[in-house]
N, CA, C and O atoms as CSV, one atom per row, in Angstrom:
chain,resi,resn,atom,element,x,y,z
A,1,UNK,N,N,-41.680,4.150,-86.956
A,1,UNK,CA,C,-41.049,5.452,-86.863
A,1,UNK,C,C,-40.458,5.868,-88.204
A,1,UNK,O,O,-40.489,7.022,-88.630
A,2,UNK,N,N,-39.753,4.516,-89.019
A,2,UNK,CA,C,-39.541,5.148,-90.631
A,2,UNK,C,C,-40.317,5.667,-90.867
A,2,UNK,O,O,-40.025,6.641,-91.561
A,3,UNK,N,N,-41.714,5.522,-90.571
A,3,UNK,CA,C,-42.867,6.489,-91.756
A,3,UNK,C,C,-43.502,7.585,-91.245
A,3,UNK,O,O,-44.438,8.146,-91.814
A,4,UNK,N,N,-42.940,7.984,-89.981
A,4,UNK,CA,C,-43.183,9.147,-89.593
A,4,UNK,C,C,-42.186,9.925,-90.043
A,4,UNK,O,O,-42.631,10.978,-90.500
A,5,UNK,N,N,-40.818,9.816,-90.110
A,5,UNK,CA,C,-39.938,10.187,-90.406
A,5,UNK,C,C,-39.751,10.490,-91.962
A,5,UNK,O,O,-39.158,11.489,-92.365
A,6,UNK,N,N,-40.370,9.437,-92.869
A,6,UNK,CA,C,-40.278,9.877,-94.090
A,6,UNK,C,C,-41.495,11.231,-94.210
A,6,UNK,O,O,-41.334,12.048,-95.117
A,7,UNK,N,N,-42.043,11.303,-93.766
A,7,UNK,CA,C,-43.505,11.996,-93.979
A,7,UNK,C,C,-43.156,13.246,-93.451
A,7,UNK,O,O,-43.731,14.241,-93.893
A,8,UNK,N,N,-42.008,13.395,-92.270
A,8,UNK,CA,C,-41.862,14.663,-91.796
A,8,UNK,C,C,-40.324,15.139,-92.061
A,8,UNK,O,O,-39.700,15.869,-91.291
A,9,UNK,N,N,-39.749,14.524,-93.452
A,9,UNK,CA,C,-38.348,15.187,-93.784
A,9,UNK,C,C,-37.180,14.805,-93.123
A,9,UNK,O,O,-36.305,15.658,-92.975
A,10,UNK,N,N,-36.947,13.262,-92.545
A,10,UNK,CA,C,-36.451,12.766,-91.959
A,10,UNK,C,C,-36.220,13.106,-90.520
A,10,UNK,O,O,-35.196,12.721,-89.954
A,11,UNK,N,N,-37.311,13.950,-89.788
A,11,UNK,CA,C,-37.512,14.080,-88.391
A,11,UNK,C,C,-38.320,13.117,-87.682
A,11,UNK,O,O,-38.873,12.157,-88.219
A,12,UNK,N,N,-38.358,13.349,-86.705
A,12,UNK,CA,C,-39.546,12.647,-85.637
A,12,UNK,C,C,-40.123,13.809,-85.161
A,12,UNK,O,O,-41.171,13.565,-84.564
A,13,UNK,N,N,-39.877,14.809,-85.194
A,13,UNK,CA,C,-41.056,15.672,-85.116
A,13,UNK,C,C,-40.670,16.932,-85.982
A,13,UNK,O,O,-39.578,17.044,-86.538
A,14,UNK,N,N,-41.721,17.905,-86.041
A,14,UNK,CA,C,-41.147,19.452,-86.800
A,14,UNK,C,C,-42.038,20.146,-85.781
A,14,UNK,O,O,-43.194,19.758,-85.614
A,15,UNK,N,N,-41.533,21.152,-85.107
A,15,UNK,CA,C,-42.565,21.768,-84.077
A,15,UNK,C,C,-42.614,23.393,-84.718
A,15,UNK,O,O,-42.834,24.459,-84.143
A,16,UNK,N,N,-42.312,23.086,-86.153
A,16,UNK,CA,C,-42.721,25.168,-87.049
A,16,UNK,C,C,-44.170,24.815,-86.763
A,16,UNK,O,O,-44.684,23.699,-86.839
A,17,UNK,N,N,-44.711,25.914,-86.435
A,17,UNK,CA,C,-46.164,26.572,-86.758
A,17,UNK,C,C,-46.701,26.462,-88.282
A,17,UNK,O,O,-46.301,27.077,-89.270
A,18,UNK,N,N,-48.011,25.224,-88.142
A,18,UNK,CA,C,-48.430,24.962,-89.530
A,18,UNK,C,C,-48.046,24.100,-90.296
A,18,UNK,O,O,-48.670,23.688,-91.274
A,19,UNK,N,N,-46.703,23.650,-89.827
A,19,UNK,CA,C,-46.071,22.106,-90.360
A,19,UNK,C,C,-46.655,20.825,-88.954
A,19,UNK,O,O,-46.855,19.637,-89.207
A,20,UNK,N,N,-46.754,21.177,-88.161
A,20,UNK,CA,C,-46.516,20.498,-86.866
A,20,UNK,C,C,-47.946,19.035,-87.707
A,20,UNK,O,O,-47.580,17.917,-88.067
A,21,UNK,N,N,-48.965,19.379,-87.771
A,21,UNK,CA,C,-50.209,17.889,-87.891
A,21,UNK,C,C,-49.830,18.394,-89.382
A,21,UNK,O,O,-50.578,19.348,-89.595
A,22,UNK,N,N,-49.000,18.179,-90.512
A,22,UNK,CA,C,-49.481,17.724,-91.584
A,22,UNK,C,C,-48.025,17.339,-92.118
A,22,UNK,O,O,-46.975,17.981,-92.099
A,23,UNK,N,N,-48.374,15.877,-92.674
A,23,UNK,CA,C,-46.750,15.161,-93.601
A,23,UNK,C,C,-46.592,15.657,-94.313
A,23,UNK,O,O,-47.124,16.747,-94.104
A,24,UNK,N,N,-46.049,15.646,-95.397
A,24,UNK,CA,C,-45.628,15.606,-96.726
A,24,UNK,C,C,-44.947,14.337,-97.432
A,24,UNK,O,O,-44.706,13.364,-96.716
A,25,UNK,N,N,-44.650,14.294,-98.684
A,25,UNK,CA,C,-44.468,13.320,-99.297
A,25,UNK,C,C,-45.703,12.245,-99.629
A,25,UNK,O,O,-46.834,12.410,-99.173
A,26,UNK,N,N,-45.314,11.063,-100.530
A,26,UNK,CA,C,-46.116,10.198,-100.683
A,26,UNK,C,C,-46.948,9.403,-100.045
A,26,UNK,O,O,-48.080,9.041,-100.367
A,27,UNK,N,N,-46.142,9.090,-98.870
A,27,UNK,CA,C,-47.386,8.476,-97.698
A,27,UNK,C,C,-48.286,9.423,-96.709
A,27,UNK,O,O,-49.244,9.189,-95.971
A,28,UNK,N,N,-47.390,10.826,-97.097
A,28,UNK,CA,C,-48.740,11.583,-96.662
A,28,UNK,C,C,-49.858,11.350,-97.757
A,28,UNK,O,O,-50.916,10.739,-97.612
A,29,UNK,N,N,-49.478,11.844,-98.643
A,29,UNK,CA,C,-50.367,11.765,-99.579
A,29,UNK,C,C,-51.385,10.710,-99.555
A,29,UNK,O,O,-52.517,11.025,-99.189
A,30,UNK,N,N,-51.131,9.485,-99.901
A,30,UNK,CA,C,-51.217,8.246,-99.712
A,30,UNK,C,C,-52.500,8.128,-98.755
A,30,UNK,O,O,-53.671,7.933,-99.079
A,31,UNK,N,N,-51.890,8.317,-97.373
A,31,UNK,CA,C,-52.814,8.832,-96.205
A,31,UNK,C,C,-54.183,9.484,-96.377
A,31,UNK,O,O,-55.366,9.180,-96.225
A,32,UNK,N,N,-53.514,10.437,-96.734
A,32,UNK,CA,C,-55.123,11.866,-97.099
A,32,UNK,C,C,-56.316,11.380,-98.082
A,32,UNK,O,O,-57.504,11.699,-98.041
A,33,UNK,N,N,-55.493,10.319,-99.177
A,33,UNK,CA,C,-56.445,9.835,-100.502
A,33,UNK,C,C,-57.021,8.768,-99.489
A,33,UNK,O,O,-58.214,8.768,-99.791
A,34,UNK,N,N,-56.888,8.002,-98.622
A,34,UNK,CA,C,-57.400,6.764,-98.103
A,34,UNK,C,C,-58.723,7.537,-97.114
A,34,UNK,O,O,-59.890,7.178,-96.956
A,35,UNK,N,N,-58.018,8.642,-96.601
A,35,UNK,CA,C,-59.254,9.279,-95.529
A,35,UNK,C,C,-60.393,9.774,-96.392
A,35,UNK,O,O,-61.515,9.327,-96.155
A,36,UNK,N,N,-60.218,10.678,-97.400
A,36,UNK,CA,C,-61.109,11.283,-98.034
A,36,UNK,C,C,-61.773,10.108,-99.009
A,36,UNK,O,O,-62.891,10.477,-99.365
A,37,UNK,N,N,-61.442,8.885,-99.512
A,37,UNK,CA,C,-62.515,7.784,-100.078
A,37,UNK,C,C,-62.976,7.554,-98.916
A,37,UNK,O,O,-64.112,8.020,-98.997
A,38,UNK,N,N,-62.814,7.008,-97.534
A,38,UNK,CA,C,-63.222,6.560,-96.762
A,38,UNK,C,C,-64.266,7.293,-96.071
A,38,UNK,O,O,-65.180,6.623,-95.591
A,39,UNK,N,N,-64.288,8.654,-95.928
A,39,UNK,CA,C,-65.483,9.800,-95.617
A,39,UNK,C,C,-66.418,9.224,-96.747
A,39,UNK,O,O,-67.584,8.833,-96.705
A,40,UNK,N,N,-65.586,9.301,-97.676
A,40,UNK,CA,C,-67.068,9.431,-98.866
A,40,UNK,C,C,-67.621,7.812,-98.943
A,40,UNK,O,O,-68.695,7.587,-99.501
A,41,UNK,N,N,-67.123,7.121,-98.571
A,41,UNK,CA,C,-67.879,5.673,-98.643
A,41,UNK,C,C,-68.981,5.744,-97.164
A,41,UNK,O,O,-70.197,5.606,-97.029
A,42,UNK,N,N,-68.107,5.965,-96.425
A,42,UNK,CA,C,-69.308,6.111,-95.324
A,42,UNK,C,C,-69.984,7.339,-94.971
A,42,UNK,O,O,-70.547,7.634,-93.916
A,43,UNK,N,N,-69.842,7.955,-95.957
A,43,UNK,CA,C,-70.872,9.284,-96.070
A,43,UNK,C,C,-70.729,10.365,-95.200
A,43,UNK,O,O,-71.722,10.940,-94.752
A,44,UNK,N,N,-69.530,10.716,-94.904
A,44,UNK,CA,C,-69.039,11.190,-93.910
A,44,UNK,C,C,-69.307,12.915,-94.220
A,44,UNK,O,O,-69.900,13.211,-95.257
A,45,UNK,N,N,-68.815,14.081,-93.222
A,45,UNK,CA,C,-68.828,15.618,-94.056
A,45,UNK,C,C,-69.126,15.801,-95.255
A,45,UNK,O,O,-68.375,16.285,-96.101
A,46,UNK,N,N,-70.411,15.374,-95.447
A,46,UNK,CA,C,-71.353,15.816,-96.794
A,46,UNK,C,C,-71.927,17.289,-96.454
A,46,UNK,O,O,-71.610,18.298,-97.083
A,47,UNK,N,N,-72.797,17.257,-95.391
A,47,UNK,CA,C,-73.529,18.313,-95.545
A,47,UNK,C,C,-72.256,19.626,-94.408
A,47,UNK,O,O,-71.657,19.308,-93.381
A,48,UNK,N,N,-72.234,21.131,-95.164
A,48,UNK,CA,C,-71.481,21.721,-94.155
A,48,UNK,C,C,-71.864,21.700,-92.687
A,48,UNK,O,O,-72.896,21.102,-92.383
A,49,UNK,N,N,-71.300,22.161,-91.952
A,49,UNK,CA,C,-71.582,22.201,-90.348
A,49,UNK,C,C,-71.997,23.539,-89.986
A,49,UNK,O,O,-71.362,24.561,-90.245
A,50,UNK,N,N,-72.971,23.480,-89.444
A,50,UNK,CA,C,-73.788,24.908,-88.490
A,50,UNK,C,C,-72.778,26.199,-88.289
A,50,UNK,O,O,-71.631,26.028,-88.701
A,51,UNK,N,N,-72.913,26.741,-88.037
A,51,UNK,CA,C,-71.759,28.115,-87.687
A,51,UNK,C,C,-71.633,27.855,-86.308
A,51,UNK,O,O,-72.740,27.454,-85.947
A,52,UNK,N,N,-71.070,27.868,-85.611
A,52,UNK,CA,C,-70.669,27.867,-83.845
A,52,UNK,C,C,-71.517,28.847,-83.495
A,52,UNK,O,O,-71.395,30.019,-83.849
A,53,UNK,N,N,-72.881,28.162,-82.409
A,53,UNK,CA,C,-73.444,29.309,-81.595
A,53,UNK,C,C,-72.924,29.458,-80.048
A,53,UNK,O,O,-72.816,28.609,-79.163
A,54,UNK,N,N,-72.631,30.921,-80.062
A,54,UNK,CA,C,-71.451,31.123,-78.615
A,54,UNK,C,C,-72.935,31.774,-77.787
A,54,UNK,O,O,-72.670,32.183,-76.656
A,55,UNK,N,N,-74.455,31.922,-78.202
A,55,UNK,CA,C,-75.430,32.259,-77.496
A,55,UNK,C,C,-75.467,31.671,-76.260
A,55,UNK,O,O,-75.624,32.381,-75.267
A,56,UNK,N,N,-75.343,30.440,-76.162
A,56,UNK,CA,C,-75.896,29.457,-75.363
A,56,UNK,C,C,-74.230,29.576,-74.602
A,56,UNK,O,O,-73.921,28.449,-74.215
A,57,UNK,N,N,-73.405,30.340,-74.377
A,57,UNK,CA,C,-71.881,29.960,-73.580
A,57,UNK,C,C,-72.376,31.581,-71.986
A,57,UNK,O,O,-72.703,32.765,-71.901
A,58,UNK,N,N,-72.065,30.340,-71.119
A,58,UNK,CA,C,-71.645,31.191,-69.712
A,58,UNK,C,C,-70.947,30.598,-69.657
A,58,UNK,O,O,-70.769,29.464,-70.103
A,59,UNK,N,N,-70.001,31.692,-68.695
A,59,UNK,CA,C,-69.248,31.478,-67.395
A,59,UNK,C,C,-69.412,30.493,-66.644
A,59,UNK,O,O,-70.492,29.928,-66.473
A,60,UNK,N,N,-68.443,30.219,-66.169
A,60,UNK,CA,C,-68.685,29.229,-64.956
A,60,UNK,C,C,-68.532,30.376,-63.668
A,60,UNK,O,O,-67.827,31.383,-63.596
A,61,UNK,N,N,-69.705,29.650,-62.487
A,61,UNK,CA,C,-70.293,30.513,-61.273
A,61,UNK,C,C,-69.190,30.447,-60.470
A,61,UNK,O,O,-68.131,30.105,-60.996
A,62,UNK,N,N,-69.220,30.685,-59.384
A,62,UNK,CA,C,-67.908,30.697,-58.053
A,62,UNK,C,C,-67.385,29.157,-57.916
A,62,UNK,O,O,-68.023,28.110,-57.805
A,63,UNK,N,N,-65.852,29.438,-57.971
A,63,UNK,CA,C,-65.487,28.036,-57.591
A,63,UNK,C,C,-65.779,27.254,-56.387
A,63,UNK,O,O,-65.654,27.817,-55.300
A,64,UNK,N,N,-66.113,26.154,-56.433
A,64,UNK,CA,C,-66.869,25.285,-55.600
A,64,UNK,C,C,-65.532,24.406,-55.103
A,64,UNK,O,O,-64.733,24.182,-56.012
A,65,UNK,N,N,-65.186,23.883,-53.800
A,65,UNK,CA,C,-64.593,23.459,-53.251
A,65,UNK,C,C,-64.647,21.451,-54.097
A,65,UNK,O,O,-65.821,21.081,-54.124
A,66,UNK,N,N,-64.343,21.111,-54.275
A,66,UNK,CA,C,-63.685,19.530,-54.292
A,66,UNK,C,C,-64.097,18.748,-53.435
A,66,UNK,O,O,-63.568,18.684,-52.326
A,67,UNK,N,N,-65.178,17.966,-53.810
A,67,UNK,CA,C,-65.974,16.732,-52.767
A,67,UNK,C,C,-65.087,15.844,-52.812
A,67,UNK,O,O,-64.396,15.435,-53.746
A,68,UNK,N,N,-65.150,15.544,-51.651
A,68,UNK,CA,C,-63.918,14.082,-50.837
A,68,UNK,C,C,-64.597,12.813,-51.383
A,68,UNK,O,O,-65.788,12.701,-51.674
A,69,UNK,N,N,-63.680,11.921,-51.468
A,69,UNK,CA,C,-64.239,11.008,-52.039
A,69,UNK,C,C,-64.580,10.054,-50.773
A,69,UNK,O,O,-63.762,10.143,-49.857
A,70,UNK,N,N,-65.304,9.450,-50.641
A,70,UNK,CA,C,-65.869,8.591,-49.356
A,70,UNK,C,C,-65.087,7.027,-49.718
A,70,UNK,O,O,-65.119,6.239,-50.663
A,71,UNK,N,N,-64.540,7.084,-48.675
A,71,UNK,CA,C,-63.587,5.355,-48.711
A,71,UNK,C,C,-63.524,4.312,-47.937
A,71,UNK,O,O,-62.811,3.357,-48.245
């Protein structure tokens, strides 16, 4: 919990909008340099990612009642 706490300004949590998933300080830092060698050793988000196709999105049809479970 110290190193959550150092990372978030001596809190255990910060719930501002936009601080909430990212530390600060050195073991954030620290953190971020270990993830980003580690993508790049295992070859990780090299190539960009597709654009989101929302073509292929329906609705879901009429709600369907909840099958009993047999016991």
């Amino acid at each position: 919990m110290s190193l959550i706490r150092d990372m978030r300004g001596g809190r255990d949590y910060d719930s501002r909008f936009g601080t909430r998933m990212r530390g600060t300080g050195p073991y954030a830092q620290l953190l971020g340099n270990r993830f980003r060698l580690a993508c790049r050793r295992l070859e990780l988000n090299l190539e960009p990612r597709a654009p989101l196709d929302t073509s292929r999105f329906r609705p879901p049809g009429p709600a369907v009642a909840q099958l009993q479970l047999g016991l």
